[in-house]
N, C-alpha and C positions, 0 to 999 in steps of 0.2 A: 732169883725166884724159881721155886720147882714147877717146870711144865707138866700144869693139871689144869684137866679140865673146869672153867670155872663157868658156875651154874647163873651168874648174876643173868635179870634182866639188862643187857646195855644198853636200854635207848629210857630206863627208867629217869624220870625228869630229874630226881635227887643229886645223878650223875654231870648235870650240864647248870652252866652258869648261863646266864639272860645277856645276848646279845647285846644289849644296848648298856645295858651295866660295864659288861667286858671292855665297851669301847669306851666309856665315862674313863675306868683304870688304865687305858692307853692314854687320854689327854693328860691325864695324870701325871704319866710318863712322861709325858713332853711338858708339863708345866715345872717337873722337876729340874729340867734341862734350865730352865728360869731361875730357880732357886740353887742353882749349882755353884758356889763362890770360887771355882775353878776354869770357870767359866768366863771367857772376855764381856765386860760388864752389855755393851753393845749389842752380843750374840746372845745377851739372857733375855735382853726387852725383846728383839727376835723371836724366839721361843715363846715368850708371854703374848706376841702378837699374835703367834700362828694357834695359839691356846683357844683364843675370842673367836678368830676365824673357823676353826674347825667345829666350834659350839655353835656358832650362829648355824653353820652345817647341819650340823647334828638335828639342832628341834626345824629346821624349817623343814625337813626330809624323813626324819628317821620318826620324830618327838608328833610331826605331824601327820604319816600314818596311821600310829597308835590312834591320835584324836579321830582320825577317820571312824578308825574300827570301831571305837567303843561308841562314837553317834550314832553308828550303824547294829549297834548291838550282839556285835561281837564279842562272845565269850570264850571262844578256844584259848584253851592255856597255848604256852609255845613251849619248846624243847624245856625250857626249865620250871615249867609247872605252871608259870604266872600268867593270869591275863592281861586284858591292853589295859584295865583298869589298875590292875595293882602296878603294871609297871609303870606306868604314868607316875603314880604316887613315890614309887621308888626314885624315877630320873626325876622328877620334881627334886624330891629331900637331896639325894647327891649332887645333883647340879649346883644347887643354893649352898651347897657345902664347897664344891669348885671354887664357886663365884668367892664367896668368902676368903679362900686360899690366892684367887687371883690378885683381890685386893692388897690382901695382906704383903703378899711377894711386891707387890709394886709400890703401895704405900711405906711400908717399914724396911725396904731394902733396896730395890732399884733409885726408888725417888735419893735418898738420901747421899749412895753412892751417884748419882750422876750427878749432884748437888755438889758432892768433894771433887769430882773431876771437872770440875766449870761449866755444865749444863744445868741450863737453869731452865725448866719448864713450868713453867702460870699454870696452877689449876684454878685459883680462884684470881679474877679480874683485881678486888682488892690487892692482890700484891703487890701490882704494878708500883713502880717507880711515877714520877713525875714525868720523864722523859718518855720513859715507855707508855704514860698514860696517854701522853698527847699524842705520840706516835699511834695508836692503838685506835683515838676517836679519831684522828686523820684519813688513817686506814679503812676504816666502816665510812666514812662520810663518800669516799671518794672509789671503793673496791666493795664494798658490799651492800651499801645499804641499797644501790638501784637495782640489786639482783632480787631483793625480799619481797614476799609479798605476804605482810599479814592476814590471817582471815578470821575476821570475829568470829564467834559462837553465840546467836540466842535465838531467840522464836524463828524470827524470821533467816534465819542463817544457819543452819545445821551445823553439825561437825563436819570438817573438809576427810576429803579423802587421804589416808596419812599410809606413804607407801610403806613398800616393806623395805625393812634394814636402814630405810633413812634416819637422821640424828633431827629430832624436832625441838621445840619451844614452847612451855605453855604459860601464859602469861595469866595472872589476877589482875586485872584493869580498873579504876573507881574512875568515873567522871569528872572532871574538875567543875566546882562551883560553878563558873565563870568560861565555860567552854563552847562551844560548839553552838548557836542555835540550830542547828540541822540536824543534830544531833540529842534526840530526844527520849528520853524512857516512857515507854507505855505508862509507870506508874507515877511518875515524875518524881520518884525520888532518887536521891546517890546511891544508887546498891550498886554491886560489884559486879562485872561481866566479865567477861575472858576472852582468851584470843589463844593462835598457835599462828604461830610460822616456822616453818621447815629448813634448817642450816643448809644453802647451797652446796650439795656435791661437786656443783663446778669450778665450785673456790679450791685452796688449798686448805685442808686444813690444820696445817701445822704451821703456824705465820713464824718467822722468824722480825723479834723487833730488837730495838735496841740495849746493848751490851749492858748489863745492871754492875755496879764494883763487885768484883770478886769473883766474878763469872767472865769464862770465855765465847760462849751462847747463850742464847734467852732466844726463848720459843713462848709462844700462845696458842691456844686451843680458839677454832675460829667459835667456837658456840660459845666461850668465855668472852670476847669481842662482842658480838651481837648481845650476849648478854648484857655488858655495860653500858652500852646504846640503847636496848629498848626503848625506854622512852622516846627517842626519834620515831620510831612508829607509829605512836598512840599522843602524837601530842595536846590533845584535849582531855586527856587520860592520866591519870597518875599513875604507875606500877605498881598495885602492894607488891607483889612477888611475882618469881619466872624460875621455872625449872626447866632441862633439859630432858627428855624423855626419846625412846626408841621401841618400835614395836617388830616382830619379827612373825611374819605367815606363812602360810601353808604354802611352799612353792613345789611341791610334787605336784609333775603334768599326769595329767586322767584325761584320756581319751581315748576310743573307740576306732584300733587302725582298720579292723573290716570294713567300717563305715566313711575313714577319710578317702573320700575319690582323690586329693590331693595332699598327700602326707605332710608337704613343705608349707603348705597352706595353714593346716591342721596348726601344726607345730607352731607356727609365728603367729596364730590366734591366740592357743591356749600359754603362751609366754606372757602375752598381753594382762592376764589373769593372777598371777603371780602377783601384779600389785594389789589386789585386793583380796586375796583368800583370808581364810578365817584365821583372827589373830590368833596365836599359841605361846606368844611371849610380851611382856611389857618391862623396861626397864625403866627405873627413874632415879633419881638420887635420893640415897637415902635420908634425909631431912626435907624431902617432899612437900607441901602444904597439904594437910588432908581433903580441903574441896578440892581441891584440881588433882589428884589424886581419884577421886571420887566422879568428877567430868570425864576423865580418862577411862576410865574402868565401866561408867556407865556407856558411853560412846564408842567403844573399842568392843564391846561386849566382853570385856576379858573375864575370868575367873579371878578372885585373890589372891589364890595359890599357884595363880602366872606371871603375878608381878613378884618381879624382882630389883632389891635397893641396892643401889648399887654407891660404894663408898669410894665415889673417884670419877674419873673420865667413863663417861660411857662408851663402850665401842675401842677395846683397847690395839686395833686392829691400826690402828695410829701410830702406834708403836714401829712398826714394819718402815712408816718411814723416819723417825726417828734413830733407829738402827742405823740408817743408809747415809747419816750426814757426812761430811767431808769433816778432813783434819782431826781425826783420832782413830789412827789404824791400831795404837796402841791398845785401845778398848774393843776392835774386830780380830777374829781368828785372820790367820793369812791369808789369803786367797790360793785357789788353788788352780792348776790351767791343767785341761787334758790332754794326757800325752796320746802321742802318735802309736798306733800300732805295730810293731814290732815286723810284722809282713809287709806294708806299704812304707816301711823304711826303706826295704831290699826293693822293690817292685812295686812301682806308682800307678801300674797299667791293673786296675782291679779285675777286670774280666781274667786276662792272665794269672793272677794271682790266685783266684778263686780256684783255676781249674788244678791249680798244684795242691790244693787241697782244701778242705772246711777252715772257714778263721773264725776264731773267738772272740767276740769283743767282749770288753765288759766295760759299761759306765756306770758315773763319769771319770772313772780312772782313767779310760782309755779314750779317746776325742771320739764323738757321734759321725764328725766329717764323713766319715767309710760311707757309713748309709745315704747319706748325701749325697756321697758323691755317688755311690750306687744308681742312684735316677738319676742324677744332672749326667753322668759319662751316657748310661739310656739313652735317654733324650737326645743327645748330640751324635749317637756313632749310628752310620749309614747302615751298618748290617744289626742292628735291633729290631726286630718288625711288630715287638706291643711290648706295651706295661702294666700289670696288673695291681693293685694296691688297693689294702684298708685304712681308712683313717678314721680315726676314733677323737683323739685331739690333737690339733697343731699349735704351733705358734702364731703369732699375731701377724708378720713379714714371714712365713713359713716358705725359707726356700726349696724345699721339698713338692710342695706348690706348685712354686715359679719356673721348677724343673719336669713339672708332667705337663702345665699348659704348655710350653715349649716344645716338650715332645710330639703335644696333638701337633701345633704348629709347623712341625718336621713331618708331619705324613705319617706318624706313629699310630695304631692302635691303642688306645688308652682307656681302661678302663679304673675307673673309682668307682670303690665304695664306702662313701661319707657318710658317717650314722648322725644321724640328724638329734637320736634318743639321748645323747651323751652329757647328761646333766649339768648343768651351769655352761656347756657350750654349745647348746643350738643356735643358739643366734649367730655366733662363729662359725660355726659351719654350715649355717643358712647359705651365708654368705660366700663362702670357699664353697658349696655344693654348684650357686650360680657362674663365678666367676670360670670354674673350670668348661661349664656347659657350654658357655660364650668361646672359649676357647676351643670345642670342637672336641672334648673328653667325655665318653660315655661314661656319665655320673648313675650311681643305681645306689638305692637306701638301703637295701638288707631283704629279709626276709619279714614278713609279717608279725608279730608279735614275739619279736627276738632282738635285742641287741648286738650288733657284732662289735665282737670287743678283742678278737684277734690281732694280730699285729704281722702281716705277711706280706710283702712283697713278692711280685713274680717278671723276668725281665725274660723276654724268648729272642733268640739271637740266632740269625745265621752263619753260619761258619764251614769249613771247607770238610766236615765230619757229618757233616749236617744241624738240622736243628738243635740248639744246646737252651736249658732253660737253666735261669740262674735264680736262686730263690734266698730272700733276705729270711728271717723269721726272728723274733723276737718276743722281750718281756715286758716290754714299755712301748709307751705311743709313740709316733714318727713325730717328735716334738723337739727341735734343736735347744728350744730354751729350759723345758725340764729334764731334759737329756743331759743339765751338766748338774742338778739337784738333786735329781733321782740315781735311785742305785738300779739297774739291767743289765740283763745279760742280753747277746743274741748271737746268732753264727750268718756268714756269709757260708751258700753252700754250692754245687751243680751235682749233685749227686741225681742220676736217672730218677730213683724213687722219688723223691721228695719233690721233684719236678714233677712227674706224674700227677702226685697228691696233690699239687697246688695250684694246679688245673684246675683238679675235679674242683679242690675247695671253692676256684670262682664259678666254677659253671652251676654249683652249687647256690652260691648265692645270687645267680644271676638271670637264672633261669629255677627249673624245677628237676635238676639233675642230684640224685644222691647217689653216691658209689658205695655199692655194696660191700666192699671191704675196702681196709686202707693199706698202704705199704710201709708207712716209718709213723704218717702222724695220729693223733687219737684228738678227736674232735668233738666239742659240744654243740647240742643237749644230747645227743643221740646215743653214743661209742662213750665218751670220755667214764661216763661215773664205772661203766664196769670193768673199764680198763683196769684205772685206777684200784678200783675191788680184788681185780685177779692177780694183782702184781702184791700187793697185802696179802691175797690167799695164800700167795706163793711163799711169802718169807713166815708164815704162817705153819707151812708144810713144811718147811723145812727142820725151822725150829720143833717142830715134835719129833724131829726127825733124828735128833740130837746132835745137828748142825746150828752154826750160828743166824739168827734170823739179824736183820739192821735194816733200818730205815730212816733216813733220816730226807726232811721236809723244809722245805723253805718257803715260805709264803706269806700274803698281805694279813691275810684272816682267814680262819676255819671255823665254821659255824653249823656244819650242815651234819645232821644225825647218823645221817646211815656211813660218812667217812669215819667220825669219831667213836661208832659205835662199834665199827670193824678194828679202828684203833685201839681201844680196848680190849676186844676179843684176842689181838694179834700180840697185848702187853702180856695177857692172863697164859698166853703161851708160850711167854717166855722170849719176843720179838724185843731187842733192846730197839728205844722209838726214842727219837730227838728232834724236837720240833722248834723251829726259828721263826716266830709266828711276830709280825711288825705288832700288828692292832687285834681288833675280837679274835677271845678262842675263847670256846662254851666247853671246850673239855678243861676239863680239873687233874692236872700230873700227880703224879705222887700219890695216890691215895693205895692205903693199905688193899688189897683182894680188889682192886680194881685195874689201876694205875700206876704199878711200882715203878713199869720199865720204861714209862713214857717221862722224858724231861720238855720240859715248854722253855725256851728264851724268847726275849723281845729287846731287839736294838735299836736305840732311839742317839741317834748322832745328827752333826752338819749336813750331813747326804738324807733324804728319806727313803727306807729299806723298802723296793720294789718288784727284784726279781721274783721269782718262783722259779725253785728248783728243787728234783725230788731225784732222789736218789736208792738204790737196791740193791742189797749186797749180794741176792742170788748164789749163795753158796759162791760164791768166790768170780763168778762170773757178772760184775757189776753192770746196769744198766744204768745211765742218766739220760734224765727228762727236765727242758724246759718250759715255758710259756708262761701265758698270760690269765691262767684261769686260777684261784685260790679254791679252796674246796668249803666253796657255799654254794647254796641251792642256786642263787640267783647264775653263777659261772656254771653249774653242770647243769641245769636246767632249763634255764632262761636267757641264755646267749651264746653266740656264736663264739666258741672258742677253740684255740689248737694248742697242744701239748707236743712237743717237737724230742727228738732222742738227740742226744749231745756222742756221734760218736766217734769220732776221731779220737786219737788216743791223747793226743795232747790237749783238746779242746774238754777234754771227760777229766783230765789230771787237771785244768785250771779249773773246773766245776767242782771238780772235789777239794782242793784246793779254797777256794771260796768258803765250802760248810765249814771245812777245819779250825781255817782261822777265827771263823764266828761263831764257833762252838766254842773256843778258847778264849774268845772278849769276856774281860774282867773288868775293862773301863766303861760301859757305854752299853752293853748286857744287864737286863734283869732276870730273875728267874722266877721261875713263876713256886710260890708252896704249895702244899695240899692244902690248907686256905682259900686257896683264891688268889693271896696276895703276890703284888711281886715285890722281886727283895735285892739289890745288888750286893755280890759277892765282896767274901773280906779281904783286901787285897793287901794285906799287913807280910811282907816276906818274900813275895810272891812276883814273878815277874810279868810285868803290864802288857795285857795286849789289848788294846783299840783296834776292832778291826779293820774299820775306814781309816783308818791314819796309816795302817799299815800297808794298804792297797794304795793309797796315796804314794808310798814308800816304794813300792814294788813295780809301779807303772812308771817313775821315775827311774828306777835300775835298769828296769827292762828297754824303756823308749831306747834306747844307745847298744844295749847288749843282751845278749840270748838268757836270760836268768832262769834260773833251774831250782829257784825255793815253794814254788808251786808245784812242783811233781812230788811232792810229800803223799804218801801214801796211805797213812793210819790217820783214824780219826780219833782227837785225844776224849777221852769219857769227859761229860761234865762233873763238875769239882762238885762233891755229896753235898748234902741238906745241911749236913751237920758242920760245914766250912763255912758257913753262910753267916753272915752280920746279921744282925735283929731289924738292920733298916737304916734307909738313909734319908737324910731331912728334903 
């Protein structure tokens, strides 16, 4: 493209796609991963599970601020023009288009493929066998039915409180002739009354019963169970009918941290609340009965254009355990174990190792143990005198944990800081904020109306050089069990600088100390956005310079105006721009006098794509940057984040290394069009790269031996528009 000046407005809404839309076309993504017959039948119900799960996400959070807004009578368009009103209407219509796609994948393709391989899964009670039937009323009589509690509906009895996300029952009841004298109607005649009770969460709800012919398993749905039973609830009651229904609310915490004198207080109040916010979803089964339909909708306050029919199981999130059964590895991908790093191969004493230079990890390719072991070696050696750390999310047995309280235990300085704000984990780390306390670790929350969402460790050690600070930093949470799911980069470092910075960074968070400038790292809300600005201006200058500009981006989602708007300016100049975006991006590639030199991918595999990493070709003089912030307002604005430089020279060759090979996936890459749409490439000729299968590949060469296919130097262009397939099912 000629570098000229181009006159566009770039923050014109025309130019940006709607947040919430973008991320509808990422579940997408991963619903296709369901629909992939390439795919082990086992890892598609997987993918269809995590489909339900991220959507129940989506409106309780995303679906249920817009509802904020627009009760509140907000009209500000957002980057793409729309208000909370039209968007609403938008995620409405696609979602129900989703849902539809959901069904369909699992009704006309999984159901019948798990069907040929001998899973037999009950949707409706009717199915049962004879065997399995008796099995099935045994089961309720003796495991369920003393856990139920029905609750009528009429005059005198309201609608019960019906939580959020639970799987419920709503029954049409008539009186039997011949029933109850204590049971009386005001008008004394038979009319029809109603009930709900709420399907046990404490149950399982995937029952395995007994083996039908021609089948190797037989499962039941526990809401198909209680449903065959009802009657045993209402026994003066006949059943006309009983539907399964599910309603999903507002679970975004609002509160006022100036005003909580007790933040941890605060936080386990407003958790409490979650079970009753204002409904913004209603699911039922599609063949519904229209009153109880109508009960629901009056009682729930819902809208009509919130309920959604649903042709199947409700809550396909049931799935995730049917993925996990035993005895068909044949229908699961392999498993895969993380290799050992390549430095603690040679050298098991990490403090030692560290100081011979910066080390790269990358997971789950490479095992998370390092970091691990990073605080438990801490914690235990006599010359460490504190430890400094963020935690955002841990695991459930988080031995990460169980290696600082130990540390307090050892006479160690320890400070934590545990963000309480970390959505679907305050309660988690409610819990890990106290137990550390008891332990004798100075636990501290953040800053005031900030999330920290860093990811730094800081270990200060004595030694016969004197003081040495050894500093983890990373692109993922100190989480040993999504540490082998997620894809992260991080470096083990002792470099003076970076030590220095991750001082300031706690004294920062710990007190009211901000360092006036920084030495390696660039940190949110403050420094990071114009970092990031200067280093675009740069490749910016260059390119008019009639030097090569490059950029290329790695990250969860970009959303935020003034990044994409600079991205553009930096396209119209002739900056070649490649972007490896997981989930939302409101910029649109490809567009004629906008966007030529910018490409968008999104890789959606077994691993889910978590690092951030950004990269500058600086005239020849390359910089690389990690962390934990994506370029959305909420990461440069609204929380505590650090942007780290990758600069060892082998640590910069395996980062670059990483973009290559993801710039080159042809299996598991989408691309994004001037559309909007995304599209995967044609890969008729052409040789296959997967890039997680290949890093899978590479961490296996490497664990044993020094391999040298990561120091590839060139980044290969992505394959043009016009090599592109029309679309895959």
């Amino acid at each position: 493209m000629e570098k000229t000046e181009n006159k566009n407005d770039y923050k014109d809404p025309a130019f940006y796609e709607n947040r919430e839309l973008s991320w509808l076309k990422f579940n997408h993504r991963i619903l296709n991963e369901a629909r992939d017959k390439d795919i082990p039948l086992l890892e598609r119900t997987k993918f269809l599970a995590i489909t339900s799960s991220n959507l129940d996400e989506f409106f309780m959070v995303r679906v249920a601020s817009l509802k904020d807004m627009e009760h509140a009578g907000y009209k500000k368009p957002d980057i793409a023009g729309m208000t909370p009103t039209e968007q609403l209407k938008a995620i409405n219509e696609k979602s129900k288009e989703f849902v539809n796609l959901q069904y369909s994948t699992y009704n006309r393709s999984l159901l019948p493929l798990m069907k040929k391989e001998g899973i037999q899964l009950i949707d409706r009670f009717e199915d049962l066998n004879q065997e399995q039937s008796s099995f099935v009323d045994h089961y309720f009589q003796e495991n369920v039915y003393p856990v139920l509690t029905p609750m009528a509906v009429d005059a005198s009895r309201p609608f019960p409180l019906v939580l959020n996300k639970t799987l419920n029952i709503v029954a049409k009841i008539k009186r039997k002739e011949k029933g109850s004298k204590l049971i009386k109607l005001k008008s004394g005649k038979n009319e029809e009354e109603f009930a709900t009770v709420q399907v046990p969460s404490v149950l399982p709800r995937l029952i395995p019963i007994p083996v039908a012919e021609g089948y190797t398993r037989s499962f039941i749905l526990l809401e198909q169970i209680i449903e065959k039973n009802i009657s045993n609830l209402f026994l003066n009651y006949d059943v006309v009918c009983a539907f399964p229904y599910r309603i999903m609310r507002n679970a975004d915490l609002s509160f006022d941290e100036d005003e909580a004198s007790d933040l941890l207080k605060e936080i386990e109040k407003q958790l409490k609340k979650r079970q009753w916010g204002e409904v913004i979803r209603l699911e039922v089964e599609d063949n519904v009965d229209d009153g109880l339909l109508n009960l629901l909708i009056d009682n729930l306050n819902v809208k009509r254009a919130d309920v959604f029919y649903i042709n199947g199981p409700i809550d396909l999130t049931v799935l995730m355990k049917l993925s996990g059964i035993s005895g068909y590895d044949n229908l699961k991908e392999e498993g895969y174990t993380p290799k050992t790093n390549t430095r603690f191969k040679k050298n098991p004493n990490i403090f030692e190792e560290i100081k011979r230079g910066d080390i790269f990890l990358q997971h789950p390719y490479e095992s998370f143990t390092p970091v691990v072991d990073f605080i438990r070696t801490a914690a235990n050696d006599p010359d460490v005198l504190a430890i400094k750390q963020t935690l955002y999310r841990v695991s459930g047995n988080s031995p990460i944990i169980a290696a600082l309280a130990k540390a307090a235990e050892n006479g160690k300085q320890v400070t934590v800081l545990v963000e309480l704000k970390a959505r679907f984990d305050e309660e988690n780390n409610i819990s890990w904020a106290k137990m550390l306390e008891k332990a004798g670790c100075h636990v501290i929350y953040g800053i005031v109306g900030l999330k920290t969402h860093c990811k730094i460790a800081l270990v200060v050690r004595r030694e016969e050089e004197g003081i040495r600070r050894y500093v983890h930093l990373g692109t993922g949470n100190y989480n040993d069990s999504t540490a082998k799911l997620y894809t992260d980069c991080g470096i083990l470092t002792c470099r003076e600088s970076i030590g220095e910075d991750a001082t300031a960074v706690f004294n920062m968070l710990s007190g009211y100390s901000e360092p006036r400038t920084w030495n390696k790292l660039f940190v949110a809300p403050i420094w990071m956005r114009n970092k990031f600005i200067s280093l675009i201006d740069r490749e910016i200058y260059h390119a008019k310079n009639n030097n090569r500009g490059l950029i290329v981006a790695k990250m969860n989602s970009l959303c935020d105006v003034e990044m994409i708007a600079k991205l553009y300016e930096a396209s119209a100049a002739g900056v070649e721009i490649h972007l490896i975006v997981r989930g939302i991006c409101c910029l649109k590639a490809g567009v004629k006098d906008l966007s030529e030199n910018i490409h968008v991918s999104s890789i959606v595999g077994t691993f889910l794509e978590h690092a951030r990493i950004f990269y500058f070709y600086n005239n020849g003089d390359e910089e690389i940057y990690m962390g934990s912030a994506d370029w959305m307002p909420r990461n440069l604005e609204r929380r505590v984040e650090i942007i780290f430089p990758v600069e060892d020279e082998i640590g910069k060759a395996k980062a670059k290394h990483i973009l290559e090979v993801q710039l080159r996936d042809n299996v598991k890459a989408y691309y994004m069009q001037p559309d909007g749409e995304y599209i995967r490439l044609d890969k008729r000729g052409k040789k296959l790269v997967a890039s997680q299968r290949q890093f899978c590949e590479e961490a296996g060469r490497n664990e044993n031996t020094e391999n040298v296919s990561w120091r590839e130097r060139v980044f290969v262009p992505i394959l043009a528009p016009e090599e592109n397939q029309e679309g895959d099912e």
